[in-house]
N, C-alpha and C positions, 0 to 999 in steps of 0.2 A: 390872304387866304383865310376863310371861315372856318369856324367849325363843324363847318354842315361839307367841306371838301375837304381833298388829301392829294398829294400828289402819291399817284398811284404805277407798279410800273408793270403789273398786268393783273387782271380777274381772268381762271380756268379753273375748268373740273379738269379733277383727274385720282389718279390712288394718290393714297399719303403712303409714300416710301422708306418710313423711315418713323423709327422711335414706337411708343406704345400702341399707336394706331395705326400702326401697318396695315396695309392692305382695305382698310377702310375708302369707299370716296368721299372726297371732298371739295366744295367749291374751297379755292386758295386766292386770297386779296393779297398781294406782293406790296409793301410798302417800301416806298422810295427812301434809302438814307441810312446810313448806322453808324453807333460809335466807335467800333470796333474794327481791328484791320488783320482779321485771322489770316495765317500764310496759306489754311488750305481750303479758303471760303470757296464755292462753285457759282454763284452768284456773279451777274454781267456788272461790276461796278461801273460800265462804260457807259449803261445806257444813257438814252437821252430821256433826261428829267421833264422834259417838254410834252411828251407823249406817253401814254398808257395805252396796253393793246387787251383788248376784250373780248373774249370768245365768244361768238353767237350764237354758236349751239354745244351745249356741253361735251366735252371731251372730243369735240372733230377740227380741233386746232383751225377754226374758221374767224384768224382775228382780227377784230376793226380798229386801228387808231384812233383815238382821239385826244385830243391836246386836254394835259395838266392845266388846272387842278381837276380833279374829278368832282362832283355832285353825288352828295349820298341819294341822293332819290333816284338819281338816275342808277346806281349799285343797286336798293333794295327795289328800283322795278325791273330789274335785269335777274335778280337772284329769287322774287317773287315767280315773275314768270318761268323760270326752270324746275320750281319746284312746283308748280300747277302742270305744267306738259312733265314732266319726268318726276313721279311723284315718288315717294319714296326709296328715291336715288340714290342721295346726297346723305350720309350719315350728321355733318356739322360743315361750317364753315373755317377754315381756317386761315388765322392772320398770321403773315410771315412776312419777309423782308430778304433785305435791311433788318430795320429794328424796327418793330410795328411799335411797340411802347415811346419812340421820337415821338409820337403822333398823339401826346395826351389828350388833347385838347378835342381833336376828331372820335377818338374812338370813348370820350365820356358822350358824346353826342350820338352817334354811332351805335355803339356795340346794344342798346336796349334796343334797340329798330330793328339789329340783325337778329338777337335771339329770337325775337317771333317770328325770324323763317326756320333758324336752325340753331344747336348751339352752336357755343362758340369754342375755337380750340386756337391758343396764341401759341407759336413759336418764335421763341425770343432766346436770346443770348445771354439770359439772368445774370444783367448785374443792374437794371435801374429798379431798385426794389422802392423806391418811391412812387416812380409813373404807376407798379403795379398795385400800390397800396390804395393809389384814388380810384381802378376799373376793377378790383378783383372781382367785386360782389356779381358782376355782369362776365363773367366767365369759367367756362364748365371745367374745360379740361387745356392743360397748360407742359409742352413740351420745352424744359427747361436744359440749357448747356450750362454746362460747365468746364470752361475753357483751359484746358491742361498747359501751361508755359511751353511744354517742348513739344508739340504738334500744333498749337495754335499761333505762337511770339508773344500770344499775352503774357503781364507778368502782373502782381500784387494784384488780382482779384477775387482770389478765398474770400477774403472779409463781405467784400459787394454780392458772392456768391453767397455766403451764408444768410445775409441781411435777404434776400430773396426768395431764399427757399423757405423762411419761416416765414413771409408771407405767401407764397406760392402753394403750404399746404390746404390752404381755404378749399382752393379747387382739387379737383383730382387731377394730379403734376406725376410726371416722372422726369429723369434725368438722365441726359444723353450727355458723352464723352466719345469725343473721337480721339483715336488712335493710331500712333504707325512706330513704326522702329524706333522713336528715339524715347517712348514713352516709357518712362520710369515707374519700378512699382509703388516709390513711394507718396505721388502723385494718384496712384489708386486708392491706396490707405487713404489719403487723404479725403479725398472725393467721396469714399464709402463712410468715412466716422462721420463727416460734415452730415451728409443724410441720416446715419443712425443717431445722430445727436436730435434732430429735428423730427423724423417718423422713419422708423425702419423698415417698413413697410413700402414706402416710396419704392417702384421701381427704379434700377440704373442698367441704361443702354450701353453698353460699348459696341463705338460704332468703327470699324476700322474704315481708316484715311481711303480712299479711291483715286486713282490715279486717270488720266482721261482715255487713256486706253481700258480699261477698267478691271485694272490690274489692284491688287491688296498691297498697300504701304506696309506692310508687318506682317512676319509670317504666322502660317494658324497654329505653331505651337506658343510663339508669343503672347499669342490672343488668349489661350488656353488657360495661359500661368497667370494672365490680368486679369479675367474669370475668377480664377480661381483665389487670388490672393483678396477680388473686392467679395466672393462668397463667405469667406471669413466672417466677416461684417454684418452684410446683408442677405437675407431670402431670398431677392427679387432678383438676380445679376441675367441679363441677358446678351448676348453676341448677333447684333442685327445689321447685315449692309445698308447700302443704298441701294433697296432691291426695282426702287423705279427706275434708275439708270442702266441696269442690267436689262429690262424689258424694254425700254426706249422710251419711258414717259417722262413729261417735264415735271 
């Protein structure tokens, strides 16, 4: 595989559901693959690596298979043409996954091609703060986790998360933590000093856990007191669901 392909596991428009840019559209490039094995990831790790499905007309879920690897030309003439028929649609593109940052090598090739359609906004799982140290310069805005031990199973990541986030301030980043019952408040302190230490300024999402009924892993007085102990800290604390799963978007 080149650097000019990815193994891709879908390109759609749709809302961004989630984190600073709520409510925003955007086309979403799904990258195949991560390091990470969070317990409450929603992500199909089943799919077939073989295939990527591509929407043909934004947002009408009308999608065409085609076999891995993908071809960036064939992405920027697919993301070129939405933004000429639907002009002023699409606020950014965003790269998600997996872990888009697997992919260093594609998106050093990559991501200057995409910025002349749109920016760029990466969702990644902040802890490979090297992959981001060689693409920051080529991206706008950077939706950063920070994976909590008791609702993620991560453990010993603080150090890779802070290694991250002091390069992640280049861009304009915020930082999302998700949530449910077993989350400890000292796992918030932690989470809000690592950011005040870096830009206090940084916003932090607390996202509470979603169940597939779409029920809250933790209740809203819980949520309240996490608020409340990470506004201590910081300015910016925000309590944001997964409001595209609420409406039915992917």
């Amino acid at each position: 595989m080149s650097n000019s392909t990815a193994n891709l596991i879908e390109l759609f428009s749709s809302i961004q559901g989630e984190g600073s840019q709520i409510g925003l559209r955007q086309v979403f490039i799904r990258f195949f693959g991560c390091n990470l094995s969070c317990e409450y990831c929603d992500t199909n790790v089943g799919v077939d690596a073989g295939l990527c499905r591509i929407e043909q007309t934004p947002g009408r879920a009308d999608f065409k298979e085609i076999a891995n690897p993908v071809d960036m030309n064939l992405v920027l003439s697919h993301l070129q043409g939405w933004v000429q028929e639907w002009p002023k649609v699409h606020h950014s593109i965003s790269l998600t996954g997996g872990e888009p940052l697997l992919h260093l090598d594609t998106l050093h090739r990559w991501l200057p091609e995409l910025r002349l359609i749109l920016p760029v906004h990466l969702e990644t799982n902040g802890v490979l703060h090297f992959a981001l140290s060689r693409v920051i310069s080529d991206i706008d805005y950077i939706s950063m986790d920070i994976k909590l031990p008791s609702s993620s199973g991560e453990i010993d990541l603080w150090e890779h998360h802070r290694q991250f986030l002091e390069v992640a301030v280049q861009a304009e980043v915020s930082v999302k933590i998700v949530v449910n019952s077993t989350t400890e408040l000292w796992e918030i302190e932690r989470t809000a000093g690592m950011i005040a230490a870096v830009d206090c300024n940084i916003p932090l999402i607390i996202q509470p856990e979603t169940a597939d009924d779409l029920s809250i892993r933790i209740s809203t007085l819980s949520l309240l007191e996490l608020q409340e102990v990470a506004s201590l800290i910081l300015p910016d604390v925000r309590i944001i669901p997964q409001t595209h799963r609420f409406i039915g978007l992917l």
